[in-house]
TORZAMI-999012 format. One record per atom (N, C-alpha, C): x, y, z; atom name. Coordinates in Angstrom, 1 decimal. Layout:
N
+--------+--------+--------+-------+
!     px !     py !     pz ! atomo !
+--------+--------+--------+-------+
!      X !      Y !      Z !    CA !
...
+--------+--------+--------+-------+
//
This chain:
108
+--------+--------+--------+-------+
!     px !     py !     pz ! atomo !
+--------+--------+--------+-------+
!   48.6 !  -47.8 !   63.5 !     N !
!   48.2 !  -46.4 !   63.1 !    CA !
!   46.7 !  -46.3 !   63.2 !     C !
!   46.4 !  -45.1 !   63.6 !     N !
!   44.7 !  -44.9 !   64.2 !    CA !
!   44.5 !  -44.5 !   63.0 !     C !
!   42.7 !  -44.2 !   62.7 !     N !
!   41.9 !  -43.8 !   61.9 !    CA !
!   41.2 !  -42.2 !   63.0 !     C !
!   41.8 !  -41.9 !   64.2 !     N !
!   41.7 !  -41.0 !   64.6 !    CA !
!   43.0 !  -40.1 !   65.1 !     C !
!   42.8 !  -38.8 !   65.1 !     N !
!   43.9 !  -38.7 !   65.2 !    CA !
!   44.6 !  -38.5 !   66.5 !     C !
!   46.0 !  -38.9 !   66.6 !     N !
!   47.0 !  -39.5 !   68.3 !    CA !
!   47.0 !  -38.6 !   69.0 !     C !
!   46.6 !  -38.3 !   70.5 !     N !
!   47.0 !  -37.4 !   70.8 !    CA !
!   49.0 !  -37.8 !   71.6 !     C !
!   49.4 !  -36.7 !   71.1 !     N !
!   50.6 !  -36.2 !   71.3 !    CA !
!   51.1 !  -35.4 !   72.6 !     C !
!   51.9 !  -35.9 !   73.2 !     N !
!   52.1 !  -35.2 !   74.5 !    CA !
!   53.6 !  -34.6 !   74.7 !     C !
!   54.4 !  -33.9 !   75.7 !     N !
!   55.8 !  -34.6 !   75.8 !    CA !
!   55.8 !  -35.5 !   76.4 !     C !
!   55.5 !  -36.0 !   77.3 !     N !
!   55.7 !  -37.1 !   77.4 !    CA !
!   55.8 !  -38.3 !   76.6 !     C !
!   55.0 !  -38.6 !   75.3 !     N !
!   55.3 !  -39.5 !   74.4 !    CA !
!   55.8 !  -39.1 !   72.8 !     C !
!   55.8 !  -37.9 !   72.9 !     N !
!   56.5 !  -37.1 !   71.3 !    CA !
!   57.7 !  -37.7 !   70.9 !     C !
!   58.5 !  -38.5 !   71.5 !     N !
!   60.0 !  -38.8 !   71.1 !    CA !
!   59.8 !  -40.3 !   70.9 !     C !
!   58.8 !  -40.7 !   71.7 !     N !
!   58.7 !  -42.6 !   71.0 !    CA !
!   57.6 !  -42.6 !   69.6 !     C !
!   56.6 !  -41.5 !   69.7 !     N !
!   56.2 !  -41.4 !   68.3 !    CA !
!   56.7 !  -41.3 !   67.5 !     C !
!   57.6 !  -40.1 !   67.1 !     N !
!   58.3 !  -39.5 !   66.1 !    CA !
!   59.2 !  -41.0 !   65.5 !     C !
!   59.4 !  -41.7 !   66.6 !     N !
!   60.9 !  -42.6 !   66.3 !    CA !
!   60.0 !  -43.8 !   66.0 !     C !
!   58.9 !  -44.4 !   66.5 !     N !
!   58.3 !  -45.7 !   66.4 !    CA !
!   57.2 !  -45.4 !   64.8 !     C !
!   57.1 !  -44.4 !   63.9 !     N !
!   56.4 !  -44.0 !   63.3 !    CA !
!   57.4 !  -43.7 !   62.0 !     C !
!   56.9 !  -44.6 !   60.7 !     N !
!   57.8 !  -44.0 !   59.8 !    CA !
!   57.7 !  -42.3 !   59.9 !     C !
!   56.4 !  -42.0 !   59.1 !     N !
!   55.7 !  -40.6 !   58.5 !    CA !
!   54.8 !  -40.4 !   59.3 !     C !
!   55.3 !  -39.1 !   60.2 !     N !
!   54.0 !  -38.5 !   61.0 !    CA !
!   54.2 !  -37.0 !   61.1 !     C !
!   52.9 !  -36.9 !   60.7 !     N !
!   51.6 !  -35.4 !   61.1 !    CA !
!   51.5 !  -34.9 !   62.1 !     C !
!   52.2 !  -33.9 !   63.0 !     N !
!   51.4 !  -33.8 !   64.4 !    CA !
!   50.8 !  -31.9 !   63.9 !     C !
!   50.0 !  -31.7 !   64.3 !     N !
!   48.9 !  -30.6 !   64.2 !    CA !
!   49.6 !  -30.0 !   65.7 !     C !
!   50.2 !  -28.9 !   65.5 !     N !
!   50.2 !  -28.3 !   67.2 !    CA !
!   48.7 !  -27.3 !   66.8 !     C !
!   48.3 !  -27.3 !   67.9 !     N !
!   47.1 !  -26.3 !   68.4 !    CA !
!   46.8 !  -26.0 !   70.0 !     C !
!   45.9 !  -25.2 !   69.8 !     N !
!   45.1 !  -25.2 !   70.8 !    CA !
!   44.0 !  -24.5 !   71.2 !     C !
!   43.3 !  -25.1 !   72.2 !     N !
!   41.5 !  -24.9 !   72.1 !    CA !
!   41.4 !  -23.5 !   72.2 !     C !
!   41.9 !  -22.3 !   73.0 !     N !
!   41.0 !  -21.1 !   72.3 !    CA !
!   41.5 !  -20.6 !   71.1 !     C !
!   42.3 !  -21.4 !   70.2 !     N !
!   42.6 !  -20.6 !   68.7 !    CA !
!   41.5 !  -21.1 !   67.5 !     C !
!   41.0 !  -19.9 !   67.1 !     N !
!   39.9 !  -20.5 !   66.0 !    CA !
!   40.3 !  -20.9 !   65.0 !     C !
!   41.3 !  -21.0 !   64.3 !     N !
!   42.0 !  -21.6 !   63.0 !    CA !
!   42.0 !  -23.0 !   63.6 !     C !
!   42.8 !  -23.1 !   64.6 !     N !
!   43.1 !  -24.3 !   64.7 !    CA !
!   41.9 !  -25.0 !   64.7 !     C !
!   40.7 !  -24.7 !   65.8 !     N !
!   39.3 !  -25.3 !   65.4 !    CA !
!   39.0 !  -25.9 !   64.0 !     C !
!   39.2 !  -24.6 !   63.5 !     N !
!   38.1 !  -24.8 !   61.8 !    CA !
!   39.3 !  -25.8 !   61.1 !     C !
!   40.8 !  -25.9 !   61.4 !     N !
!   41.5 !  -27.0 !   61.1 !    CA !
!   41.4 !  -28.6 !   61.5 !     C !
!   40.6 !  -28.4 !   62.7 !     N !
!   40.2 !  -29.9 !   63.1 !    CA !
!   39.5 !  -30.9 !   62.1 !     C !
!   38.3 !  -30.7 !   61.8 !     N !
!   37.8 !  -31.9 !   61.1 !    CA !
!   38.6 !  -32.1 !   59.4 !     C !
!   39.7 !  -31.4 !   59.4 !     N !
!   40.5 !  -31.6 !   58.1 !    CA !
!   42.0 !  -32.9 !   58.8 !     C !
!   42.2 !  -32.2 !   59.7 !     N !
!   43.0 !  -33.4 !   60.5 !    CA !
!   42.3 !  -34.5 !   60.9 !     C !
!   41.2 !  -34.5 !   61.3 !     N !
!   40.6 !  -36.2 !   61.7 !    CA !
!   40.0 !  -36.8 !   60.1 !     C !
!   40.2 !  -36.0 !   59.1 !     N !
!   39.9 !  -36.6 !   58.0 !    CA !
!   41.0 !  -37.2 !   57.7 !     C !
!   42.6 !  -36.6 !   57.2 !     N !
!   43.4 !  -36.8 !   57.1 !    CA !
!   43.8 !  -38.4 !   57.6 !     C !
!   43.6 !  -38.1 !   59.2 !     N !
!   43.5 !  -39.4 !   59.9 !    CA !
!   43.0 !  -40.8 !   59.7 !     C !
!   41.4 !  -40.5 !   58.7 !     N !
!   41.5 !  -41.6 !   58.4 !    CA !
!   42.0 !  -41.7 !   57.2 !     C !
!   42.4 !  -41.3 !   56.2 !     N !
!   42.9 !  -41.5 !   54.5 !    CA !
!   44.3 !  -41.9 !   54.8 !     C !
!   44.7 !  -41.3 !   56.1 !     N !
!   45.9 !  -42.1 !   55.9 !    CA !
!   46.4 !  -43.3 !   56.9 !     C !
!   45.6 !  -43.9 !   57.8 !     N !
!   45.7 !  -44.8 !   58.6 !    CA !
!   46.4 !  -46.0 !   57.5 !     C !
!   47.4 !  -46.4 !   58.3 !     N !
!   48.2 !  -47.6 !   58.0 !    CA !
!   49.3 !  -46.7 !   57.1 !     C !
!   49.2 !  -45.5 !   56.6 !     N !
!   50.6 !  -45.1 !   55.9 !    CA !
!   51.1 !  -43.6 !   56.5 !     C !
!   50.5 !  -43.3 !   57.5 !     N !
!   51.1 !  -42.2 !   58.4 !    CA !
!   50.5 !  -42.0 !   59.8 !     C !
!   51.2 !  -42.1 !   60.7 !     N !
!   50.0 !  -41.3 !   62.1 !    CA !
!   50.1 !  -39.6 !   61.5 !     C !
!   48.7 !  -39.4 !   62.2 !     N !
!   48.9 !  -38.2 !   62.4 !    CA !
!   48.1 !  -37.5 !   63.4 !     C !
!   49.0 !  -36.7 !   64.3 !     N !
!   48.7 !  -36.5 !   65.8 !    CA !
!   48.5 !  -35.1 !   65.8 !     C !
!   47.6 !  -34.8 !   67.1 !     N !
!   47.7 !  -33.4 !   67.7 !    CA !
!   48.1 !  -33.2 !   68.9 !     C !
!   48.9 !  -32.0 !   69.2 !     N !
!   49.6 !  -31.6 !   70.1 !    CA !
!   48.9 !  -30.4 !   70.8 !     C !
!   48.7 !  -30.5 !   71.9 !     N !
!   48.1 !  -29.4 !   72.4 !    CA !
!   49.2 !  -28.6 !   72.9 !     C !
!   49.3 !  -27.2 !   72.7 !     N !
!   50.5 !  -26.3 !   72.9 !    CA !
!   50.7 !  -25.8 !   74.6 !     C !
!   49.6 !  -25.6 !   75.1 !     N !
!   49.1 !  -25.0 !   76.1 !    CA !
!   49.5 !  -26.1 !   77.2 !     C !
!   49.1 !  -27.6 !   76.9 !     N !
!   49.2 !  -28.8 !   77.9 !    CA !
!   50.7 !  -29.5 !   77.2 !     C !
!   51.8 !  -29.2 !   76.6 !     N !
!   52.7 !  -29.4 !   76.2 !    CA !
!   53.6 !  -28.3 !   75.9 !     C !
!   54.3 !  -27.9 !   76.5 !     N !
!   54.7 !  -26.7 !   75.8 !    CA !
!   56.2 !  -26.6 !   75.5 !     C !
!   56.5 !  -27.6 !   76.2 !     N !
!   58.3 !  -27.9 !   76.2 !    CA !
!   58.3 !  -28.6 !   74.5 !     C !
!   57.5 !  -29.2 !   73.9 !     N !
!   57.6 !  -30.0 !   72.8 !    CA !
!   57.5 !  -28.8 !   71.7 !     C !
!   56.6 !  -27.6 !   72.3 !     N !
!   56.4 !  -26.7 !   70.9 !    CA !
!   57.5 !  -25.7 !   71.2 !     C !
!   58.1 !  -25.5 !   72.3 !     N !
!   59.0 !  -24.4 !   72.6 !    CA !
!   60.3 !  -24.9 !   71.8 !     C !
!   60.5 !  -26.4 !   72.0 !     N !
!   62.2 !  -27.6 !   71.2 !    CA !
!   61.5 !  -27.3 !   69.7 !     C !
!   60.5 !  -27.1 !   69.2 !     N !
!   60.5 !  -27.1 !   67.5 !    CA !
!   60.1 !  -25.5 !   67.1 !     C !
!   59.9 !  -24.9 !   68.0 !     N !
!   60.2 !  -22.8 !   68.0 !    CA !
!   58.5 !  -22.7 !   67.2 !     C !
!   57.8 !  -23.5 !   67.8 !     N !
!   56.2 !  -23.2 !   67.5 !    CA !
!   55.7 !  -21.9 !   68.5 !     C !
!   55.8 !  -20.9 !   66.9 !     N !
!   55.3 !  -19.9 !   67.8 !    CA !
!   54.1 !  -18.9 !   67.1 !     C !
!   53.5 !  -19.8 !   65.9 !     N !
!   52.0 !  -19.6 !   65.9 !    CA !
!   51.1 !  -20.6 !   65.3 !     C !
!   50.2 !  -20.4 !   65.5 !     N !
!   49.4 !  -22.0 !   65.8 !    CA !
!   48.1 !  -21.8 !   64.5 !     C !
!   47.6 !  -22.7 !   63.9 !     N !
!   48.2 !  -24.0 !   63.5 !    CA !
!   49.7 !  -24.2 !   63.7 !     C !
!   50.6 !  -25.2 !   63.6 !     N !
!   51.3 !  -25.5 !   62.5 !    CA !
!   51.4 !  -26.5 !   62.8 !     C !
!   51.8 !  -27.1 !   61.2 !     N !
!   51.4 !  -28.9 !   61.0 !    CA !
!   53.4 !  -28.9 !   60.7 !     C !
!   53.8 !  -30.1 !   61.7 !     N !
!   55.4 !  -30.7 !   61.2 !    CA !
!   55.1 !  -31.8 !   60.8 !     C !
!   56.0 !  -32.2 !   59.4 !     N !
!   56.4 !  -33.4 !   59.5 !    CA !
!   57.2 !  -33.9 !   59.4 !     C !
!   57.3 !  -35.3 !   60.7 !     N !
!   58.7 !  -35.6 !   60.8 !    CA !
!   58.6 !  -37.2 !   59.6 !     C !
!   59.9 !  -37.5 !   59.2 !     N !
!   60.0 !  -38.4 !   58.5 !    CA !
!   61.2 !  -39.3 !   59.4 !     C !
!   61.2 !  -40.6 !   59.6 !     N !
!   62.3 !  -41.1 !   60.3 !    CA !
!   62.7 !  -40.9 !   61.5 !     C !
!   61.8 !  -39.7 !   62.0 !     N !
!   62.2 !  -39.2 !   63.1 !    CA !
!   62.8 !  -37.7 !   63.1 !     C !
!   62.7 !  -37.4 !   61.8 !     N !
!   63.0 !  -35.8 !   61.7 !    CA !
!   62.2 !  -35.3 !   61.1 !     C !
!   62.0 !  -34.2 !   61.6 !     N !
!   61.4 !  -32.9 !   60.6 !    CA !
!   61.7 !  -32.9 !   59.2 !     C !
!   60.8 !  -32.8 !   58.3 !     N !
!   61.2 !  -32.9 !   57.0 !    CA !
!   60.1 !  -31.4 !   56.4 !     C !
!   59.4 !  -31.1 !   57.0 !     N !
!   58.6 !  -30.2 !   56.4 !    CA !
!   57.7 !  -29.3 !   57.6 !     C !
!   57.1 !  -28.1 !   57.6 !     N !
!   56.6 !  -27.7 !   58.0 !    CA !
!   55.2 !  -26.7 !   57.5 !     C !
!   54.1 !  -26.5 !   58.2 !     N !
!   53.0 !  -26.3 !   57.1 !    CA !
!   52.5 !  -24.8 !   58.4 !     C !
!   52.6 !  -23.9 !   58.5 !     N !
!   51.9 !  -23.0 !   58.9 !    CA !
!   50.9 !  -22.0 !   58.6 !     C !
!   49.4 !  -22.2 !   59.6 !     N !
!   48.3 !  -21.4 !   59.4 !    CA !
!   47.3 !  -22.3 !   59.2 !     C !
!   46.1 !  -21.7 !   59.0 !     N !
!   44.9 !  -22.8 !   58.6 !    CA !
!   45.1 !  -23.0 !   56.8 !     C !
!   45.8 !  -24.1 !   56.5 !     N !
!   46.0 !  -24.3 !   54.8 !    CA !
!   44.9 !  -25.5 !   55.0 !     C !
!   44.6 !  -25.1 !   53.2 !     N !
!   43.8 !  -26.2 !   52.6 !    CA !
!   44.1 !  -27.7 !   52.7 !     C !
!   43.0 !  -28.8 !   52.6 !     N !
!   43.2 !  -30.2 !   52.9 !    CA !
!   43.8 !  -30.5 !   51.9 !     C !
!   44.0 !  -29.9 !   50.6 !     N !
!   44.5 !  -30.5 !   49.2 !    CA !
!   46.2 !  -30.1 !   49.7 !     C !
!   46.6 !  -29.0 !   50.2 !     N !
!   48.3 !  -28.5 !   50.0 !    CA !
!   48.4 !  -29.5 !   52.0 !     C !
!   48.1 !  -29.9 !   52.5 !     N !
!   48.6 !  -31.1 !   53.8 !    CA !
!   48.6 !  -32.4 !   53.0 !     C !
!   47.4 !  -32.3 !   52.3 !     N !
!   47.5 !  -34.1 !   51.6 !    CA !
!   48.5 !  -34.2 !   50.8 !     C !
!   49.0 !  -33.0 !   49.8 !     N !
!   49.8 !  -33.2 !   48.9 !    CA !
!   51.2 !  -32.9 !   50.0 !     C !
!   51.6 !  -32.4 !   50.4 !     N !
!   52.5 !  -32.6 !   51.3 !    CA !
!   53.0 !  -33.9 !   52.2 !     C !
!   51.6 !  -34.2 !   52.3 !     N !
!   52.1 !  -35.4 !   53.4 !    CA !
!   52.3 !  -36.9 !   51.9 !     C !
!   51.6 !  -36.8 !   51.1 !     N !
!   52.7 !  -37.8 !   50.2 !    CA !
!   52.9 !  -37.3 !   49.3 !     C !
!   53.9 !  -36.3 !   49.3 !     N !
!   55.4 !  -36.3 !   48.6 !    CA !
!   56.5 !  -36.8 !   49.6 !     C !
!   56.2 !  -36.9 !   51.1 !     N !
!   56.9 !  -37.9 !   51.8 !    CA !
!   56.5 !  -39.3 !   52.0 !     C !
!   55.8 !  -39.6 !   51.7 !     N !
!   55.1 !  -40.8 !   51.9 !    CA !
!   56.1 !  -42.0 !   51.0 !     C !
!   56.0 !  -41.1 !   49.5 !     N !
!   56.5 !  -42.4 !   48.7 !    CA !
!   57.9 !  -42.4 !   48.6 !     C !
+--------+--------+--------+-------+
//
């Protein structure tokens, strides 16, 4: 698990989800400003939690089959899968305290 965050494709979204206990993927994309001003809270994220979650971004625009299969239809939004499934969903630019606290109350 990186201390940066993965990028996520379809092409590799179904061996992550499954090779990954607890993972973060951020869908976004480059001309949405939220999503921007959400970046440096995901590469922080990234490193606090290296070794007990990936957590990846998804570009919507250069993947779109992966955000169309989970009905991503405004951006931010942060999924997290646990074991391979979706266990939560976080939509919009939210604070780094309500993702952190989110991502462990799955964790433990």
């Amino acid at each position: 698990m990186s201390a940066e965050p993965f990028h996520v494709t379809d092409a590799n979204f179904e061996e992550t989800i499954k090779k990954n206990k607890l993972v973060l993927i951020d869908f976004w994309a480059n001309w949405c400003g939220p999503c921007r001003a959400l970046a440096p809270t995901i590469q922080e994220l990234a490193k606090e939690y290296a070794g007990k979650a990936l957590v990846g971004k998804l570009d919507v625009d250069e993947n779109p089959a992966t955000a169309e299969r989970f009905q991503v239809f405004s951006i931010p939004t942060m999924i997290i899968f646990k074991n391979g499934s979706e266990t939560e969903r976080l939509v919009g630019l939210c604070p780094k305290s309500r993702i952190a606290d989110t991502l462990k109350k799955h964790s433990e």
